[in-house]
KETI-743429 format. One record per residue (C-alpha): residue number from 1; residue in three letters; y, z, x. Coordinates in steps of 0.02 Angstrom, whole numbers. Last residue first. Example, Ala and Ser with C-alpha at 12.3 -4.5 7.8 and 13.67 -1.06 7.14 Angstrom:
// KETI-743429
(site 2, 'SER', (-53, 357, 684))
(site 1, 'ALA', (-225, 390, 615))
This chain:
// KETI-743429
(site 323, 'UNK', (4748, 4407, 5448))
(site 322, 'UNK', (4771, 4609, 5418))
(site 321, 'UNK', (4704, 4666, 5277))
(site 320, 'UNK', (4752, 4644, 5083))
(site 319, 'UNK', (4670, 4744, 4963))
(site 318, 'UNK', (4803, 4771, 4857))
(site 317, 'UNK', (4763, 4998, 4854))
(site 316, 'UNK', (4748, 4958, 5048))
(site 315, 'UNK', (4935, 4848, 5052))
(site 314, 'UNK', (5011, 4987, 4960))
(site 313, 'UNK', (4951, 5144, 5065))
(site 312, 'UNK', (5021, 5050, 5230))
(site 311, 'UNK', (5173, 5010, 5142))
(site 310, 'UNK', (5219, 5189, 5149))
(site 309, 'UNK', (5167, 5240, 5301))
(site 308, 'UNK', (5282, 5087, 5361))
(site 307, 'UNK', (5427, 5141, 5237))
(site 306, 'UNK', (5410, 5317, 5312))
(site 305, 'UNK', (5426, 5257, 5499))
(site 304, 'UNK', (5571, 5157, 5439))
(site 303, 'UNK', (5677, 5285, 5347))
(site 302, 'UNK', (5641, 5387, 5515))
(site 301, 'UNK', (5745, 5249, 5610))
(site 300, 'UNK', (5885, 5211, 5488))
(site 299, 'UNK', (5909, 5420, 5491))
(site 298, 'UNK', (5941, 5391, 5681))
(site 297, 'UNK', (6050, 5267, 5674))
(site 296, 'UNK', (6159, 5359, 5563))
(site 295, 'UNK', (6148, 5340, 5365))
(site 294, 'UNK', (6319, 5328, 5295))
(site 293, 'UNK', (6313, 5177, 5151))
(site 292, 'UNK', (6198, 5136, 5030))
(site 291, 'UNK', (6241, 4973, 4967))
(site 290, 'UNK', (6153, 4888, 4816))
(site 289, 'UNK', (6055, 4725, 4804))
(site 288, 'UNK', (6086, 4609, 4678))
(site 287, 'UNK', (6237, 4474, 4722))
(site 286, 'UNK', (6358, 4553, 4605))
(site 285, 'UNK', (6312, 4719, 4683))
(site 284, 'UNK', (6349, 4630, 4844))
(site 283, 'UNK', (6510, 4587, 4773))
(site 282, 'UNK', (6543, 4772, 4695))
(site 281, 'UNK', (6484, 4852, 4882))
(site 280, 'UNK', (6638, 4762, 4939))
(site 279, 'UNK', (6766, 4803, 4829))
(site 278, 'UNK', (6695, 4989, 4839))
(site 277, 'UNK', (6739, 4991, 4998))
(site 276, 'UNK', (6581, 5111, 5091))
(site 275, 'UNK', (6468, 4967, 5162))
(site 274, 'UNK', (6625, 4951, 5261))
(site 273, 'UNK', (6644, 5104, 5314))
(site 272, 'UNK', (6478, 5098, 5369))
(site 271, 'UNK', (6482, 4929, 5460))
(site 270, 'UNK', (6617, 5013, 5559))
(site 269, 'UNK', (6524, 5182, 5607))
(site 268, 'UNK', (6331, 5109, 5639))
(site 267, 'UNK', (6428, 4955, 5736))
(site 266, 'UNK', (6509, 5095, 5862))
(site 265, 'UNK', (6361, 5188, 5860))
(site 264, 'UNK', (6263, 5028, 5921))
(site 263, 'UNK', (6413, 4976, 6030))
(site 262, 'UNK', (6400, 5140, 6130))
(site 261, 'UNK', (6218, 5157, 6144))
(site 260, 'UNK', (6193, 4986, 6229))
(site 259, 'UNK', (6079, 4855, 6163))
(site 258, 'UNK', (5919, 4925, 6267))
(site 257, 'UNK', (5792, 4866, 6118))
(site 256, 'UNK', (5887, 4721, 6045))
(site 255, 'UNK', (5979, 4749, 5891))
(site 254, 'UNK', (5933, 4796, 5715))
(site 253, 'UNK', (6044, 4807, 5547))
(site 252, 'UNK', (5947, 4860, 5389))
(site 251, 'UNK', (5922, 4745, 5216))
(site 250, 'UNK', (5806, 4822, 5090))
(site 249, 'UNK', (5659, 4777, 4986))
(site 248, 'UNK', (5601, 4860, 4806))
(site 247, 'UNK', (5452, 4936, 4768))
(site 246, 'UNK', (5433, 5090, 4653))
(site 245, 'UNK', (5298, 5088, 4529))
(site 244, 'UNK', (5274, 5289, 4510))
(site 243, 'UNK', (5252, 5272, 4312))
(site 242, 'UNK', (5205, 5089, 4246))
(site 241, 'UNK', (5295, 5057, 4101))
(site 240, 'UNK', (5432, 5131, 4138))
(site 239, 'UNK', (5410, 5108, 4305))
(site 238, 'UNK', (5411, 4933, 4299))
(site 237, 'UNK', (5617, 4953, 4265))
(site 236, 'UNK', (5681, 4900, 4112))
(site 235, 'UNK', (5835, 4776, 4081))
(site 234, 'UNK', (5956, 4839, 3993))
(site 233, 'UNK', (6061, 4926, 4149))
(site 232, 'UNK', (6075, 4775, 4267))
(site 231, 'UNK', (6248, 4812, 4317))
(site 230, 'UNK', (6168, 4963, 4414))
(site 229, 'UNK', (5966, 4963, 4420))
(site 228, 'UNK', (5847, 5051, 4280))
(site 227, 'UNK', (5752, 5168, 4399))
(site 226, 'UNK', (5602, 5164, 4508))
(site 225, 'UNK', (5655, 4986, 4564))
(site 224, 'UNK', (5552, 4841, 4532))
(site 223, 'UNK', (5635, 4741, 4375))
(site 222, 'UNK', (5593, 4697, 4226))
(site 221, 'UNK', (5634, 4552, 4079))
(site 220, 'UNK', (5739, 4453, 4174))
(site 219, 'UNK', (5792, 4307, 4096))
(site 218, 'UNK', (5820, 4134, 4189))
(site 217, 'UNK', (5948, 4002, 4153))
(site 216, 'UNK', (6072, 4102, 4053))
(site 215, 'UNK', (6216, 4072, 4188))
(site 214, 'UNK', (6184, 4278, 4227))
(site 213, 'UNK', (6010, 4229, 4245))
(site 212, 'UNK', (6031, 4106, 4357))
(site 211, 'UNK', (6171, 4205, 4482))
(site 210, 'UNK', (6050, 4351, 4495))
(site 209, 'UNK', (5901, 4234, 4569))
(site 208, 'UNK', (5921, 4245, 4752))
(site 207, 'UNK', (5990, 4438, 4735))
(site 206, 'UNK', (5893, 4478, 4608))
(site 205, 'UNK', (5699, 4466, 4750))
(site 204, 'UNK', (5577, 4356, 4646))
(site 203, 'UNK', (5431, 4388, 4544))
(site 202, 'UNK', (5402, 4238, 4414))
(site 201, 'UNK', (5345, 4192, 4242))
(site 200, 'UNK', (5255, 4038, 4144))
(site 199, 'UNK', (5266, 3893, 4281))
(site 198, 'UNK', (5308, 3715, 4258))
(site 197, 'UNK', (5388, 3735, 4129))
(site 196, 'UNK', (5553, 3664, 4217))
(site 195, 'UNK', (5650, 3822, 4240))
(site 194, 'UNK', (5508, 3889, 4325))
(site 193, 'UNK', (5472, 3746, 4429))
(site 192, 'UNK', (5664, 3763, 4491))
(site 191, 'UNK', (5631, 3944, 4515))
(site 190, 'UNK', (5481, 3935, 4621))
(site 189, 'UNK', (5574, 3782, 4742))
(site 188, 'UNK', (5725, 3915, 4745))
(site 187, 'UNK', (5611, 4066, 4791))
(site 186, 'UNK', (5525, 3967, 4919))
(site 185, 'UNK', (5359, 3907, 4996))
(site 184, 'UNK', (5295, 3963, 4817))
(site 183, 'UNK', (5114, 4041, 4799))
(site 182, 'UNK', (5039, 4030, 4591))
(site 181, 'UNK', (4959, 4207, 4562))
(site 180, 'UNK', (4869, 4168, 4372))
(site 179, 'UNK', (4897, 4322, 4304))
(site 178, 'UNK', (4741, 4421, 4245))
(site 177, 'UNK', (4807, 4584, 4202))
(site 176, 'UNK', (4738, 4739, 4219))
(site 175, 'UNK', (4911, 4835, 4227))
(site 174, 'UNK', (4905, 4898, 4397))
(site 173, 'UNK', (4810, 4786, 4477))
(site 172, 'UNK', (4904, 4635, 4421))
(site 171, 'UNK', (5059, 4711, 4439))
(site 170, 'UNK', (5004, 4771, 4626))
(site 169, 'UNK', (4973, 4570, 4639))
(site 168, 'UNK', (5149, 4515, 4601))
(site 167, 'UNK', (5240, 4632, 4680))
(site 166, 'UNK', (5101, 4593, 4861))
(site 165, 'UNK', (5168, 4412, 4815))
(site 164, 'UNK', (5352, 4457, 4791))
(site 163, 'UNK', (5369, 4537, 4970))
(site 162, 'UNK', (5258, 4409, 5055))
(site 161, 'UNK', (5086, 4407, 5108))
(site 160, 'UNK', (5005, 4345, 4962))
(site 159, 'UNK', (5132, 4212, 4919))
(site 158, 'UNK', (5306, 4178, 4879))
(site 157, 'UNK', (5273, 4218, 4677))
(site 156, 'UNK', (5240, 4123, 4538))
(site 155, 'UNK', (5160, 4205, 4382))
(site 154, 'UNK', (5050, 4084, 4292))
(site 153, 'UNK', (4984, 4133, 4106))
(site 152, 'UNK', (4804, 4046, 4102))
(site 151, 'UNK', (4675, 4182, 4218))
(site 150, 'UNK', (4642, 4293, 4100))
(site 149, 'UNK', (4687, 4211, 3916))
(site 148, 'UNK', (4722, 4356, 3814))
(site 147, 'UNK', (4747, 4478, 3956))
(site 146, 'UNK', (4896, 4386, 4004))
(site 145, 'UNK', (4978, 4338, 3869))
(site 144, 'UNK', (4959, 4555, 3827))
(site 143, 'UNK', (5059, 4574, 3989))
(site 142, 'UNK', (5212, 4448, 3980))
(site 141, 'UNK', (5238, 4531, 3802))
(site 140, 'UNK', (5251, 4704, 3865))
(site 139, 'UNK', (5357, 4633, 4013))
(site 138, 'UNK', (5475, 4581, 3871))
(site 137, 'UNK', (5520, 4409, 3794))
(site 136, 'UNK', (5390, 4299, 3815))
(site 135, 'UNK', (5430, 4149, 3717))
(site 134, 'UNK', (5525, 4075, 3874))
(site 133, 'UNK', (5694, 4014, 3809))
(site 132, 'UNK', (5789, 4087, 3967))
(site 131, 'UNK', (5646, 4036, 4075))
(site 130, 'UNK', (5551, 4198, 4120))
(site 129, 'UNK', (5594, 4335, 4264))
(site 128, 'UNK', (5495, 4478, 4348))
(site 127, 'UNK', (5632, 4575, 4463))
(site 126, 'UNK', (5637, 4627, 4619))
(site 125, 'UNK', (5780, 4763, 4702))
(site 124, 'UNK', (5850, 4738, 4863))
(site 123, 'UNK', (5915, 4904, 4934))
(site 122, 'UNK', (6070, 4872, 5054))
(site 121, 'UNK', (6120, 4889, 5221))
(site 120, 'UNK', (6053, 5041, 5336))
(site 119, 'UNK', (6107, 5030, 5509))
(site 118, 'UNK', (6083, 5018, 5701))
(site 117, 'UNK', (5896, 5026, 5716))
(site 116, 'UNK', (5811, 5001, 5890))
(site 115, 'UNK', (5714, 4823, 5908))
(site 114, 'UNK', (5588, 4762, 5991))
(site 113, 'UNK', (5462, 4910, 6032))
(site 112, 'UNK', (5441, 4976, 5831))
(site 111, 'UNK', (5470, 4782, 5768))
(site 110, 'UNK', (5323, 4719, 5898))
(site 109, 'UNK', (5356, 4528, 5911))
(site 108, 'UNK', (5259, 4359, 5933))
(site 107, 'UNK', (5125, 4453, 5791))
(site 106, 'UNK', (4951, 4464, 5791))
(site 105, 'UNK', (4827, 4527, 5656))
(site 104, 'UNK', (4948, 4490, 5539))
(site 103, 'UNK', (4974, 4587, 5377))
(site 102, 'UNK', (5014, 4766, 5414))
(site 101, 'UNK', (5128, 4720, 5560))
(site 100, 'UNK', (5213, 4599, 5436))
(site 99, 'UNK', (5248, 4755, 5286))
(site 98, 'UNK', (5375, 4855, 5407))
(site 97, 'UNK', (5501, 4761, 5511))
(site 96, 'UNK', (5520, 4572, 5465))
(site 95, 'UNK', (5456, 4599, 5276))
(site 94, 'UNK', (5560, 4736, 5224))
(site 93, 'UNK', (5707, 4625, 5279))
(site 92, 'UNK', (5806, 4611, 5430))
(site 91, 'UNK', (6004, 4559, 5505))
(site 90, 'UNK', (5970, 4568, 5674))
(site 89, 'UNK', (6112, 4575, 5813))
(site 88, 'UNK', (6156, 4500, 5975))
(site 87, 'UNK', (6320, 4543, 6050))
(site 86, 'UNK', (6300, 4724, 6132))
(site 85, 'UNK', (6210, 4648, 6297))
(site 84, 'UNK', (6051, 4674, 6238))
(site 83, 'UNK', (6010, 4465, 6268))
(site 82, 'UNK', (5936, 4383, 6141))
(site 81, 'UNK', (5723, 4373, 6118))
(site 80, 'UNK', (5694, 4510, 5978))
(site 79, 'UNK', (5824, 4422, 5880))
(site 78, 'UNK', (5728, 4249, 5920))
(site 77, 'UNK', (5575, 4312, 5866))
(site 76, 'UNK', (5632, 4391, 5704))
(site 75, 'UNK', (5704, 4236, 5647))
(site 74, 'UNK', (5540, 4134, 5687))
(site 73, 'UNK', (5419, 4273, 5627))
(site 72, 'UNK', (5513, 4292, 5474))
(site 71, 'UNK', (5368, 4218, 5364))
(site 70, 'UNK', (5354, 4096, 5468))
(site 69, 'UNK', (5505, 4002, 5424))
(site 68, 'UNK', (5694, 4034, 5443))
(site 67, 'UNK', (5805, 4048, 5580))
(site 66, 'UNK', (5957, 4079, 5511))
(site 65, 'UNK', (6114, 4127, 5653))
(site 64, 'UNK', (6271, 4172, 5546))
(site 63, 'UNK', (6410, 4233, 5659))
(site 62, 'UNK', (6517, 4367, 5663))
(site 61, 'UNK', (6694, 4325, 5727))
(site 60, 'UNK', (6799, 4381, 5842))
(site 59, 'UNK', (6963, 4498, 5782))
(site 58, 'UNK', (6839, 4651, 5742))
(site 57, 'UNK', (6917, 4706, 5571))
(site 56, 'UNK', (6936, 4519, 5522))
(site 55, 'UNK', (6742, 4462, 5592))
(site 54, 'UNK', (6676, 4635, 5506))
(site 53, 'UNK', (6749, 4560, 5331))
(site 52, 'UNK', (6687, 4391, 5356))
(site 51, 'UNK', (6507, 4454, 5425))
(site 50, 'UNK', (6503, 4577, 5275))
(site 49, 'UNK', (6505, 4431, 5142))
(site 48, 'UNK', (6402, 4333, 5240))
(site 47, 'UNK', (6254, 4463, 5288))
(site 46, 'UNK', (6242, 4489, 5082))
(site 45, 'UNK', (6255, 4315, 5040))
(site 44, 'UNK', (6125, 4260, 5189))
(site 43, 'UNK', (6000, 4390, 5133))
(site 42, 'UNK', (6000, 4325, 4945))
(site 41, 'UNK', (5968, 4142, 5013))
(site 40, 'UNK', (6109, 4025, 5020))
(site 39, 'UNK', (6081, 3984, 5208))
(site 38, 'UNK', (5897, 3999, 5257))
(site 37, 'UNK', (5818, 4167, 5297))
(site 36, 'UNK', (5752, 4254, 5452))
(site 35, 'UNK', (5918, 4308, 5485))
(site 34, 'UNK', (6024, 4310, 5665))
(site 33, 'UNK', (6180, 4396, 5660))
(site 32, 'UNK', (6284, 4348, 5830))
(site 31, 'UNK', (6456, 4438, 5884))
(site 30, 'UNK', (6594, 4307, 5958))
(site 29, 'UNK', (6697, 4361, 6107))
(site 28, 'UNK', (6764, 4536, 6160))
(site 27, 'UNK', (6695, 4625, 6056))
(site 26, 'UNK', (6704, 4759, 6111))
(site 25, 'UNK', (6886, 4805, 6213))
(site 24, 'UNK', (6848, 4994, 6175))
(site 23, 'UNK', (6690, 4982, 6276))
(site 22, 'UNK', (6778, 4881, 6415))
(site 21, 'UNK', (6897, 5009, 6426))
(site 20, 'UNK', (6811, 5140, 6429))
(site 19, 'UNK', (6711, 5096, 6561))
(site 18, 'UNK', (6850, 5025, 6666))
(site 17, 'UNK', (6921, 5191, 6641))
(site 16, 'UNK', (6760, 5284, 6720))
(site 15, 'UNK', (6777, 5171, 6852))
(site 14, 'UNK', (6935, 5196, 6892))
(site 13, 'UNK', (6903, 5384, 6895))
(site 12, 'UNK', (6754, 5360, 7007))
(site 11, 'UNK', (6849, 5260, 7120))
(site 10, 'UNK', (7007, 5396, 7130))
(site 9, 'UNK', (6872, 5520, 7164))
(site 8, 'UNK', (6789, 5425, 7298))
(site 7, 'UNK', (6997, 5386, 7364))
(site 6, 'UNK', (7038, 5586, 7365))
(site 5, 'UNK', (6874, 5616, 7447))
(site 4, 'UNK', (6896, 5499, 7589))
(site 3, 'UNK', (7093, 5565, 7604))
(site 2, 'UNK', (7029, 5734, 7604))
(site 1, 'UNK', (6896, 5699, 7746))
């Protein structure tokens, strides 16, 4: 009877360092982002530049899965599809996990049964741009065009059910406008028509169009935070002219519902102190968006729930239902 108890307990405590092992081992062959955006997008920069640094620190590299299309439905399909085995990741937008349930009647995945959160990335900030030698120099300017000739001065967007589209028409509401809403299938097919004319003005997400307006191809004349935003401190925010206007996306880490708890925490803690460098929170800064490092899984979570109430107010005040 000892010697049977001696060699359960011996088992146990093998197993129990297997475990340990093997958590401490992770990963222990190449780690998979998948985005709902193509390569060179704003997303795709951001998840890059961390994806090289995580792929050093980890010793097996992160890679780049885009799946775009369907207004994220494609990308966020396939994440919601991988295995939970600890590899498979989602790299998400606003869109993906909060403002498509309140657009679709119907969607191939359920972001609040899918996915659990793993971490907070980045704030994405908008911003209403011009052609560098537009004659409209200020969102003041952009406005009173507008009201002139309702229905003349274009303002491209991604279309009604996107990020920049729902911008786009809350500015109309909100300011009486009478903007011309002209849908893109892209930002970079928008912002090639509105470099050529072929559009008056734009809302786009900074971090796909930051590197044209610091070459002095586009000019930003606003952008969609509550505040003035870091490295972009001339340029207004909408809620100076429009009090309470606060809407800018976000970037957060998801994995497969069931992903084990270990690697999530383990991910929460590295991509963290990472988000935490300053070096690296400059590039992405560069880029647009802006780190906010520290928040737990948990925290990620409730941030979502609020973002969805949230959202839910702004889409009924648009007057855009479910499709």
């Amino acid at each position: 009877m000892q010697r049977r108890d001696w060699l359960q307990s011996a088992g146990l405590t093998l197993a129990g360092l297997a475990g340990a092992s093997q958590a401490q081992a992770w990963p222990d062959r190449p780690v998979k982002w998948t985005l709902s955006q193509p390569p060179g997008s704003g997303p795709d920069n951001v998840a890059r530049i961390l994806a090289d640094r995580l792929s050093k620190a980890w010793g097996q590299a992160v890679v780049i899965d885009n799946r775009p299309g369907g207004q994220n439905t494609i990308g966020a399909l396939a994440a919601a599809r991988a295995a939970a085995d600890g590899q498979n990741f989602y790299f998400a937008t606003t869109a993906a996990l909060v403002t498509n349930p309140l657009l679709f009647k119907s969607l191939p995945y359920d972001p609040q049964k899918d996915f659990v959160p793993v971490a907070f990335v980045a704030r994405s900030p908008f911003a209403v741009l011009v052609e560098a030698k537009s004659p409209i120099n200020s969102l003041d300017d952009l406005i009173a065009k507008s009201k002139a000739e309702p229905g003349k001065l274009s303002l491209g967007n991604e279309g009604p059910r996107t990020f920049s589209g729902m911008i786009a028409r809350l500015l109309n509401a909100r300011t009486q406008a009478g903007a011309n809403l002209v849908p893109y299938a892209s930002v970079s097919v928008g912002t090639q028509d509105l470099m050529g004319g072929h559009v008056d003005a734009m809302v786009a997400d900074l971090a796909s169009t930051a590197a044209l307006a610091r070459q002095g191809k586009l000019r930003v004349l606003a952008t969609s935070a509550a505040g003035r935003v870091n490295g972009w401190d001339k340029v207004p925010a909408l809620a100076e002219r429009l009090p309470g206007f606060d809407m800018v996306g976000w970037f957060a880490l998801v994995a497969p519902t069931s992903t084990p708890a270990g690697v999530v925490e383990r991910v929460n803690r590295d991509l963290n102190a990472l988000l935490a460098d300053k070096d690296v929170a400059d590039r992405i800064a560069a880029i647009g968006p802006l780190v906010e490092a520290g928040l737990s899984p948990a925290q990620v979570g409730s941030f979502l729930a609020n973002e969805h109430a949230r959202w839910a107010a702004i889409t009924k005040e648009i007057g855009l239902l479910p499709e």
